[in-house]
N, C-alpha and C positions, 0 to 999 in steps of 0.2 A: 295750112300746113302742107310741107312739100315731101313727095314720095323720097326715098333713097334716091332711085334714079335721076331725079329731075334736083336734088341735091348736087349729085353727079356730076349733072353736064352741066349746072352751075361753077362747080370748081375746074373744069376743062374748059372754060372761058376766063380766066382768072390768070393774069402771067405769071404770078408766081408759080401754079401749076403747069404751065406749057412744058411736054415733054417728058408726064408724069408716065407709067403705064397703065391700062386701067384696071388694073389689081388693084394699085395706091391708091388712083384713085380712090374705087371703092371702100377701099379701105378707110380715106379719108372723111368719105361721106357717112360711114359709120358711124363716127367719131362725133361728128357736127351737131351741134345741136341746134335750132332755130329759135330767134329770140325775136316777138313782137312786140319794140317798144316803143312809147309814145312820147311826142313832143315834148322836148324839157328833159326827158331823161338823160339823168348820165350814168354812163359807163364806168366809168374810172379818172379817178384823179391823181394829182401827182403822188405817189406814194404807196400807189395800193397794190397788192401782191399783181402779178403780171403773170398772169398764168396760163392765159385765154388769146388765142389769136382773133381777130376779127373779118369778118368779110361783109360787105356792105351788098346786100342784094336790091336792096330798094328802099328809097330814102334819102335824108341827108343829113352827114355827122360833119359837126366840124370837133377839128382838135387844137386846142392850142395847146401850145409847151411852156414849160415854166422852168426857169432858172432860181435857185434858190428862192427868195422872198419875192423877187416880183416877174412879173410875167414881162416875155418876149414879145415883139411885135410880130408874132408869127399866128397864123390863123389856117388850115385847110379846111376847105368845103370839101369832102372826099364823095364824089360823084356813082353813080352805079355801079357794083362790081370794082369796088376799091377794097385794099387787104391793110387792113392800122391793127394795131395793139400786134407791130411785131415783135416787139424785145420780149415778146413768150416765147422766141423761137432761139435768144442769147440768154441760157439758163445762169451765166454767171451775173448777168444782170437784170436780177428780178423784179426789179419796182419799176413802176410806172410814171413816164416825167414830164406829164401831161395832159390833160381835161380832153375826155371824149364824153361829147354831146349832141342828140339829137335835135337835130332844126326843124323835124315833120317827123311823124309818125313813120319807124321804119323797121322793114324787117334786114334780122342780122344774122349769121352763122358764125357761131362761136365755136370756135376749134381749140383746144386745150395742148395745148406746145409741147408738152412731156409727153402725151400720147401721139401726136404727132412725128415729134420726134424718133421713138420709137419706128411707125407706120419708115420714117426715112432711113432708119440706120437698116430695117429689114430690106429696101432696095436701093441700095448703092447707087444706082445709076440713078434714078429719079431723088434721092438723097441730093446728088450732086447737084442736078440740074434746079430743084427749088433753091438752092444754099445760096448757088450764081446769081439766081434771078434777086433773092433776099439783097444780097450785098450790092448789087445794080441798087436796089429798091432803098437803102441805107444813103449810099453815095448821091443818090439824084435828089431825096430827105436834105442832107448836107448842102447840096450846092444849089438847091432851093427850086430845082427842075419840076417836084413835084406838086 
């Protein structure tokens, strides 16, 4: 189990955090909860309420995304210190459009989007500056960068 602080400087290595202050921070790391899951486990499938952001501390998930009835030829292996289960962070769309699953025993920080949110609407500027990086992180998602 990881202290607050070493929580912390967890999400101050994390680009969607870049440029947070470390109050949100903090604040964010309040929030987080750590998850030790084991190989095979999944997270979430297409459909299931999206309410939990993800950060990948160590481990390996892949995701793949699904289109109505049959699955895309799309696969990530999301490597250390990767941020998925974002669409907790676009509350007008709450389902989940995609299988997350662990490839090895790994640990996770689960951040819960509403409370998060919250944590961003109280500082503006760091608000701003995750939203940017989110919408980077959306667009590179789309154009297959990631």
């Amino acid at each position: 189990m990881h202290s607050k602080d070493q929580v912390k400087d967890a999400l101050a290595q994390i680009t969607l955090f870049e440029g947070c202050t470390d109050e949100t921070l903090t604040a964010v790391a309040n929030i987080a909860v750590e998850l030790n899951l084991e190989k095979g486990q999944i997270l979430y499938k297409p459909g299931d309420n999206a309410a939990n952001l993800y950060i990948l501390v160590d481990g390996i998930v892949t995701f793949i995304s699904q289109s109505g009835l049959e699955f895309l030829n799309v696969q990530r292996v999301m490597d250390r210190s990767r941020v998925f289960g974002w669409v907790a962070l676009v509350p007008e769309h709450n389902r989940r459009i995609g299988t997350a699953q662990c490839l090895e025993d790994s640990n996770i920080l689960s951040i819960n989007g509403d409370q998060l949110l919250d944590i961003l609407d109280g500082d503006t500027r760091s608000g701003y500056s995750v939203m940017r990086r989110l919408c980077t992180m959306i667009a590179s998602t789309i154009d297959g960068k990631q």
